[in-house]
Structures are given as structure tokens and as C-alpha cells.
C-alpha positions in Angstrom: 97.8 91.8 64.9 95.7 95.2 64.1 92.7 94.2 65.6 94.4 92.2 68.7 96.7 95.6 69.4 93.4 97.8 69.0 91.1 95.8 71.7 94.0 95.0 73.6 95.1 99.1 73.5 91.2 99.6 73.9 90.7 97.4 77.1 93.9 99.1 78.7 93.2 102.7 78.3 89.5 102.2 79.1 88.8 98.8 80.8 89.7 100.1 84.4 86.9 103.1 84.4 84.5 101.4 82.8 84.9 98.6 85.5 83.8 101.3 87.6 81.1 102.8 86.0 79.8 99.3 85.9 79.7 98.5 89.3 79.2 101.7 91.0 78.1 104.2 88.9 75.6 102.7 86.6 73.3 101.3 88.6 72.4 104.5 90.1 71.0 107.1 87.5 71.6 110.3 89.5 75.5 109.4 89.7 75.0 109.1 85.7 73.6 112.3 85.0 76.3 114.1 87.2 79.2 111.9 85.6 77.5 113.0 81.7 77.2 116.8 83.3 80.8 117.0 84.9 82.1 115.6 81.0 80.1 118.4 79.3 82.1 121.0 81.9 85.6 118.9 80.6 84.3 119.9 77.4 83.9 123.5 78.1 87.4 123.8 80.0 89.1 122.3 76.9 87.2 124.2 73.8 88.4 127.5 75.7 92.1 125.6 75.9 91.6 125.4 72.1 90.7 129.0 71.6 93.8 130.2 73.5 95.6 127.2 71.5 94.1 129.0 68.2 94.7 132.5 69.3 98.9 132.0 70.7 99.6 130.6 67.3 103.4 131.5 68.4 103.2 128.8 71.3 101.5 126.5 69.2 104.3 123.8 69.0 105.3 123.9 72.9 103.6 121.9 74.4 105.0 122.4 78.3 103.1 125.8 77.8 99.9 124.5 76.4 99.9 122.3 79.3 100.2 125.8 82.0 96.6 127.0 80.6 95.1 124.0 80.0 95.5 122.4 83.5 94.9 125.8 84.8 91.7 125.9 82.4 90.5 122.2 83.7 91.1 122.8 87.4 89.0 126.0 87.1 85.8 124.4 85.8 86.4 122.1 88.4 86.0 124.6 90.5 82.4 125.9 88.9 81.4 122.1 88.7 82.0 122.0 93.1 80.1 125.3 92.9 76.8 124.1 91.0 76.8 120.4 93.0 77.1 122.4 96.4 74.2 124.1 95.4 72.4 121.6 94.0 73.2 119.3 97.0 70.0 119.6 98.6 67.8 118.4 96.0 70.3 115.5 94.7 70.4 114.1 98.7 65.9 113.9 98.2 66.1 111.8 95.3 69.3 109.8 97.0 69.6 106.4 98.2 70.4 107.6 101.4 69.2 111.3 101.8 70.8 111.9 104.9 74.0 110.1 104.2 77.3 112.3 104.6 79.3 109.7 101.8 76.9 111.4 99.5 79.2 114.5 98.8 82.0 111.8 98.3 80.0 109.8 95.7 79.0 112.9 93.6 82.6 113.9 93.8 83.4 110.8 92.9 81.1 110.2 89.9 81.9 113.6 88.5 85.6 113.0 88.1 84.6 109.9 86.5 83.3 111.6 83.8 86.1 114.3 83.7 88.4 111.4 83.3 87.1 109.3 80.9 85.7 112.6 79.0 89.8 113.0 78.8 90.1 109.9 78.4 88.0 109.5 74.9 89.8 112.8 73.3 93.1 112.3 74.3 93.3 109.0 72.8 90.7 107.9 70.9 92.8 109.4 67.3 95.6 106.7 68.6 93.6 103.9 69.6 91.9 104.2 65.9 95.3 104.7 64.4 96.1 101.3 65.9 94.8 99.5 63.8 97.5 100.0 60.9 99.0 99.4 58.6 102.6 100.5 60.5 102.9 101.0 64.0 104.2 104.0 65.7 107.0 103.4 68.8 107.7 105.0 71.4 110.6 108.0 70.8 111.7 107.3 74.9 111.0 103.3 74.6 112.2 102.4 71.3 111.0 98.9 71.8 107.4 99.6 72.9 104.4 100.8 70.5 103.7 104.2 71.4 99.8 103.1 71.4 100.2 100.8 74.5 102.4 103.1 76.5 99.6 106.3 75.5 97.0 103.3 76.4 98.5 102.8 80.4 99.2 106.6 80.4 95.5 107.2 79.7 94.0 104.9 82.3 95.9 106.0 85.2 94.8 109.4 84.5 91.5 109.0 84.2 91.9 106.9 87.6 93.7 110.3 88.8 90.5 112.8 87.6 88.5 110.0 90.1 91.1 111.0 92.9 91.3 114.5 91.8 88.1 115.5 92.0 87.3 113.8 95.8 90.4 115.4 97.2 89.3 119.2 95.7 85.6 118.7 97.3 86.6 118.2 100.4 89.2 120.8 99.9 86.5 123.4 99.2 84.0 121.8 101.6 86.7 122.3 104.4 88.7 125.1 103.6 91.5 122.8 103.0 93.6 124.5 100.5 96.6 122.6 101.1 94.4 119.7 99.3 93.6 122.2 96.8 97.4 123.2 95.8 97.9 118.9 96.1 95.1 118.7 93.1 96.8 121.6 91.3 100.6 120.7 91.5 100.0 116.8 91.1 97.7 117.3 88.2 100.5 119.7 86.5 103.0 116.8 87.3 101.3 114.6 85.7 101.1 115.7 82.6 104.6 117.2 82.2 105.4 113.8 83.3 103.6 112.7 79.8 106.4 114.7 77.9 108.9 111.8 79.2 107.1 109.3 76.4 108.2 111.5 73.3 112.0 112.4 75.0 114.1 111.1 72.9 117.0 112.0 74.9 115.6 110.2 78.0 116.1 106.9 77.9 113.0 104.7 79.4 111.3 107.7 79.8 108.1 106.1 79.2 108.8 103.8 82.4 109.7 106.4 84.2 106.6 108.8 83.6 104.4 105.4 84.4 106.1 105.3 87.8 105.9 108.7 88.0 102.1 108.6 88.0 101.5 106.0 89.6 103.5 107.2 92.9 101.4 110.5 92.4 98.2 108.2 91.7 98.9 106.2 95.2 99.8 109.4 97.0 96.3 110.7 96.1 94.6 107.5 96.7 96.3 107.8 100.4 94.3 111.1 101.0 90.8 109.7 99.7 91.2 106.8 102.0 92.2 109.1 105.3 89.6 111.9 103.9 86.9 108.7 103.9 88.2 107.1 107.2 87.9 110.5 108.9 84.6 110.9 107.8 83.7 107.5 109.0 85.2 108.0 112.2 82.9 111.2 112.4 79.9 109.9 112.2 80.7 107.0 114.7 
């Protein structure tokens, strides 16, 4: 059962994503090298997350306030990866499929929270997934009937699908001045992962169902504003 929970675990937390890297981002090598680039600025948000981590060693076991400067610390190099893609903009529309395409924007957006996502995606639960494989299982404080590896497994792939959303939403929220987009990245991302603290409540009963719900609302919500942000778009260019 080891090996079935590990693939099965594996293909849960990472199947979705790399669906989409397949199809849409692999084929294309200048969506790679800005999803690789936008994982190495993950990177750099979380080592100085890890240095504060380090540093507060009195704050060390709370994790609601680990997760104020590390969200704060993420959507910040989000910011400096708009900033160098803006600027770079020019020369990534010469080499593009379609230089003078005005979807281009939403693809680099897109392919860069990509790799924040599944960046996040690998550290967050990569110890767990290889944990998975035995010999005991670990379950779920909130869902005492569930292995805490598949519930950390569904958690993990809707938030890397939210990074995707995330990221689209923000860049058109700089692009435009939009900062009501801006605060939606910023308060949804913090809601979603105090909505993570739900799956080790054990006072909360089901709170791993209800922090899945929880995200997935906030997940649709997002998804909502791509769609009009895309449609409106379209609509321009008609």
C-alpha cells in the first residue's frame, strides 16, 4: 500500500500542473525559461522567510505568524518578478509566437505562477509525499479518518493552481493600476494559507473539508476574474 499511497499522493499533489506544463507550457521554450526564472524568485522570497524564521526564534512555533511575513515576503518578489518581465517585455514579444499579440502579457503571467506554484509545490510537500511511503501513516488531527498525506496532497494542488490565478490577476493589477486586484491577490493568498491551519485543528471537526472548500471557493473566485480580465481583453481587441 506504500507505493500505491505514494504515486497515488504524487499524481494528486502534482498531476494537475504538470498537465499544464505539458500542454501549454512545454512546448514553448520562452514560457519555460520564465516559469524556471519566476521558481528561482519563489526561492529567494522563501530563503529570506527562513532567515527571519531563524532570526524570531521566539515565534518559531506559531505558525499564523510565520505565515504574516512569508505571504508578505512571496507577494513582494512577485512584485520584482512583474517588474523585470515588464521590462523585459519587449524583447520576449521578438522572439514570440505572436510578437504583437496582447495575450502575450497573460501567458508570461501565466507561466510564471506556474513555476511559483509548483516551486511551492515541491518544498511544501515533497518531505510528506516521501514520508508516504512508510512504514506507519500519519492522519489527519481535523479528519481522523483520512491520511494526512492525501488531504496535504489536494491542499498542495489547488494552491499551486491558485499561484497560476495569483499571478494573472496581480499583472494586470499593476499593468492597470488596478489595486483592488492587487489587495484580492494579497488577502486571498493570506486566506488561504490560514485556511491550511484547519488540517492540524484538532478542535475543529472536518476541518480538513472545510479548508478544501475554503480554497476552492477562493480558487473559483479567482478563476472568475481571469476569465473577465481575458474576455475584456478579447473584447478590446475586437
Amino acid at each position: 500500500m506504500t507505493l500505491t499511497t505514494f504515486f497515488g499522493c504524487a499524481f494528486t499533489a502534482y498531476g494537475p500542473s504538470l498537465a499544464i506544463f505539458l500542454g501549454s507550457i512545454a512546448p514553448n521554450a520562452q514560457l519555460v525559461i520564465l516559469m524556471v526564472s519566476s521558481a528561482f524568485f519563489w526561492l529567494i522570497s522563501v530563503l529570506l522567510a527562513s532567515a527571519i524564521w531563524y532570526i524570531a526564534s521566539n515565534s518559531r512555533d506559531t505558525f499564523p505568524v510565520t505565515i504574516i511575513y512569508t505571504v508578505l515576503l512571496q507577494e513582494l518578489f512577485r512584485y520584482f518578478l512583474y517588474l523585470l518581465i515588464n521590462r523585459a517585455e519587449s524583447g520576449l514579444n521578438m522572439v514570440a509566437s505572436h510578437p504583437k499579440s496582447r495575450f502575450n502579457r497573460s501567458g508570461y503571467a501565466f507561466a510564471a505562477g506556474l513555476g511559483f506554484g509548483l516551486m511551492f509545490g515541491i518544498i511544501s510537500y515533497i518531505t510528506q509525499l516521501v514520508n508516504s511511503l512508510g512504514p506507519g501513516v500519519i492522519m489527519c488531527e481535523s479528519c481522523k479518518t483520512v491520511s494526512l498525506y492525501f488531504i496535504s496532497a489536494i491542499t498542495t494542488s489547488i494552491l499551486i493552481l491558485h499561484h497560476c490565478a495569483w499571478m494573472m490577476i496581480s499583472f494586470t493589477g499593476f499593468t492597470n493600476r488596478s489595486w483592488l486586484r492587487v489587495a484580492w491577490v494579497v488577502i486571498t493568498h493570506y486566506g488561504a494559507s490560514y485556511l491550511t491551519i484547519l488540517n492540524s485543528s484538532p478542535t475543529v471537526n472536518y476541518g480538513c473539508a472545510y479548508q478544501i472548500m475554503g480554497n476552492l471557493v477562493l480558487l473559483i473566485a479567482s478563476a472568475i476574474i481571469v476569465f473577465a480580465d481575458m474576455r475584456h481583453l478579447h473584447q478590446k481587441l475586437s
